[in-house]
C-alpha positions, 0 to 999 in steps of 0.5 A, a space after each residue: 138379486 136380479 141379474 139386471 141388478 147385478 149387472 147394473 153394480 158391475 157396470 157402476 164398479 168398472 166406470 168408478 174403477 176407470 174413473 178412479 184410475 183417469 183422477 190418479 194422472 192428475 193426483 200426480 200434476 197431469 191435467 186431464 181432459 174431462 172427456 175421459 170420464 165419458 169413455 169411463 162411463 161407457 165402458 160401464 154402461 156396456 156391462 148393461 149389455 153383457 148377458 144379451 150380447 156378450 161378443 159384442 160388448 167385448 169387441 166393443 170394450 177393445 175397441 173403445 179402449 184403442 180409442 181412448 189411448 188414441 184420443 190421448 188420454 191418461 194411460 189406463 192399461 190394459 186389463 182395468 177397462 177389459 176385464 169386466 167384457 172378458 168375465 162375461 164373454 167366457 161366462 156366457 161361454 164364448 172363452 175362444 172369442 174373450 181369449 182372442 180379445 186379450 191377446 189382440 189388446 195385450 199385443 197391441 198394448 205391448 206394441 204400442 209401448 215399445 214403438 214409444 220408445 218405452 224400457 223393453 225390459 220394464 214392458 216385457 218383463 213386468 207390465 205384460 204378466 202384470 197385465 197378462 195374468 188377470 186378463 188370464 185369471 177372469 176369462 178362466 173365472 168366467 169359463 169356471 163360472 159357467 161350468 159351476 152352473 151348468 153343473 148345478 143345472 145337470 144336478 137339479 135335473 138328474 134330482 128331478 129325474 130321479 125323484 120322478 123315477 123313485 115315484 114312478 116305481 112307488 106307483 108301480 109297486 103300488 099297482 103290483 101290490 093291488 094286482 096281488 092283492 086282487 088275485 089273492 082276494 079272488 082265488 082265495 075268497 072266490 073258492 071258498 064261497 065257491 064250495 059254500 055255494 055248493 054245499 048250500 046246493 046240497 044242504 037244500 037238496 038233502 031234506 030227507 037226510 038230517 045228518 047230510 044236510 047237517 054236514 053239508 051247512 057245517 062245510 058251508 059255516 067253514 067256507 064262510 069263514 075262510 072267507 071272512 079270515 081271508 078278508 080279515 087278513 087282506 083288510 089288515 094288509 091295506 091298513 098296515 102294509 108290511 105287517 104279518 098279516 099276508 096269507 101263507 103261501 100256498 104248497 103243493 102239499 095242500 091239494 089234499 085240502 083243496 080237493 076235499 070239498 067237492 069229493 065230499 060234495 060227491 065229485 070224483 076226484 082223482 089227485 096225482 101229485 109227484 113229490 116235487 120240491 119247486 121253488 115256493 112262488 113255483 108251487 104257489 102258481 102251480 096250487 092257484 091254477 088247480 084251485 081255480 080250475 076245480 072253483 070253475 068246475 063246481 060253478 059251472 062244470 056240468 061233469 061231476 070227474 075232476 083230474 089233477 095231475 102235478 109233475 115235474 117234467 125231466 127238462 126241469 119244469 112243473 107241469 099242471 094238468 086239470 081236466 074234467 068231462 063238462 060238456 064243451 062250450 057250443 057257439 049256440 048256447 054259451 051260456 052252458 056246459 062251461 067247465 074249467 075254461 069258464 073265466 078266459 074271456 073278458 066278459 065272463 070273469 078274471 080268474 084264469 086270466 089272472 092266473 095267466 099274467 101269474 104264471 106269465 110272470 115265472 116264465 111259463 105258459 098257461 092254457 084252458 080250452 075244450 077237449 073230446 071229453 070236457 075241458 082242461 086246464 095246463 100250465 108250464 112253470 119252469 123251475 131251473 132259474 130258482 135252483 
């Protein structure tokens, strides 16, 4: 229903009301003066007021009501013809002014009565409660009201809030879960091709030795393949998120693996690991930051040493160093002698940014500059929150 609807019915219920109550002085032989069916009118069409101007219909209810008895018409009490304009003042949240009203009519009702010489026991001790108390009742129905639709308001808007909330961290885990899949896809993927790559250099380079080229073709159809596993697995991951087709986190442990390749495609490789137990998401940052940096030396070093070195510090962090003799990077030709650092800038790629934002995320800090020898990578993971 409309609120102009309903306003329309309440002021038809208080005028029939009125009407009903002026009619019953003359069911008991009393003539009445027609006129009174017009206050009764009036009274219910101020109701068509309420919502706009709640203070005012309520003063102008008591007002009209002093000038009914005045005018002399048949008694109507006092809470018939208030209590419509009390309701809505406290519904419209002006309870002080709709109190205040009651008690100004109510006293001057129970004035009124007693100066006419009516019974003091009969006036004080019935009509006031029995007028008094559903003044009382409908300005706390009206108060209760507006309190119950406020409520309900703050409700709808803490359930907008939090269903804005709950899309908003869908949206984020969204985004993560393309971040990390970006990386894995990158470090993962982008090495293997990376010693494809490499082996293919070989194979192509070794005409005069069957069995080298043999082998070197052999570790490029491997590299392929792990390419293509690890795309199967991150393909399967978009289709079914949560399945188990998320790749096995990287150890320490498969360093050895990792450098295998280029010392077989005949870079000097130097592995110092310590026997570090770190927190597996610790040693997955760790074994990325020396996966690209030996991917960025067999792309673009032109050193043929590479350095890893993994330890763990006495303050309690895993400290990773990758270092290889590729000629520092001069302003004049950018283009060459990139080594490890290859990949920080904007332009030229993602990896070590990436890596970057992981190690970042642990609390730890990553590095790759030049150095007098050729480039090297650092980073600083600490550990002591995962102990």
């Amino acid at each position: 229903m409309q609120p102009r609807h309903g306003d329309l019915l309440l002021g038809l219920g208080v005028a029939t009301a009125l009407a009903v109550v002026v009619s019953s002085d003359q069911g008991r032989g009393g003539a009445v003066d027609p006129r009174a069916y017009v206050w009764a009118v009036g009274f219910g069409a101020l109701m068509l007021l309420r919502r706009q101007h709640p203070v005012l219909v309520l003063v102008l209810t008591a007002l009209g009501y002093f000038s009914y008895h005045a005018a002399g018409f048949p008694a109507i009490g006092v809470a018939v013809p208030m209590a419509a304009a009390l309701y809505s003042a406290a519904e419209m949240g002006h309870v002080p002014a709709a109190g205040a009203t009651a008690l100004v009519t109510l006293g001057g009702a129970t004035g009124y009565r007693l100066l006419a010489g009516q019974d003091p026991a009969l006036v004080l001790g019935y009509e006031l409660v029995s007028h008094g108390a559903p003044m009382l009742a409908v300005v706390a129905l009206g108060h209760s009201v507006r309190t119950g639709r406020r409520l309900r308001l703050r409700t709808e808007q803490v359930t907008r809030l939090l269903d804005r909330q709950g899309t908003l961290d869908a949206e984020a885990r969204l985004r993560e879960e393309r971040v990390h899949l970006a990386r894995e896809l990158h470090d993962s993927i982008g090495h293997s091709l990376a010693i494809a790559s490499l082996y293919a250099n070989v194979a192509r380079d070794a005409d005069d030795d069957p069995e080298r080229r043999r082998s070197a073709l052999e570790l490029v159809r491997s590299g392929v393949s792990d390419s293509l596993a690890h795309l199967r697995r991150t393909v399967a991951l978009l289709r079914t998120p949560g399945s188990d087709a998320v790749p096995s986190t990287p150890r320490l442990t498969d360093l050895t693996h990792l450098v295998a390749a280029p010392s077989r495609a005949g870079y000097d490789v130097l592995l110092e690991v310590d026997d570090v137990r770190a927190p597996p998401e610790v040693e997955a940052a760790a074994f990325r930051v020396v996966q690209e940096a030996v991917t960025n030396t067999v792309r673009h070093s032109t050193g043929t040493r590479i350095r890893v070195r993994v330890r763990e510090e006495p303050r309690g962090h895993l400290s990773v160093e990758v270092a290889d003799d590729g000629a520092p990077v001069t302003t004049d030709d950018p283009g060459q002698g990139h080594g490890l650092g290859h990949g920080l800038g904007h332009r030229q790629g993602h990896g070590l940014s990436g890596l970057a934002e992981r190690v970042h995320g642990l609390g730890g800090r990553l590095e790759a500059r030049p150095t007098g020898e050729g480039w090297v990578v650092r980073a600083d993971v600490p550990m002591e929150a995962d102990r």
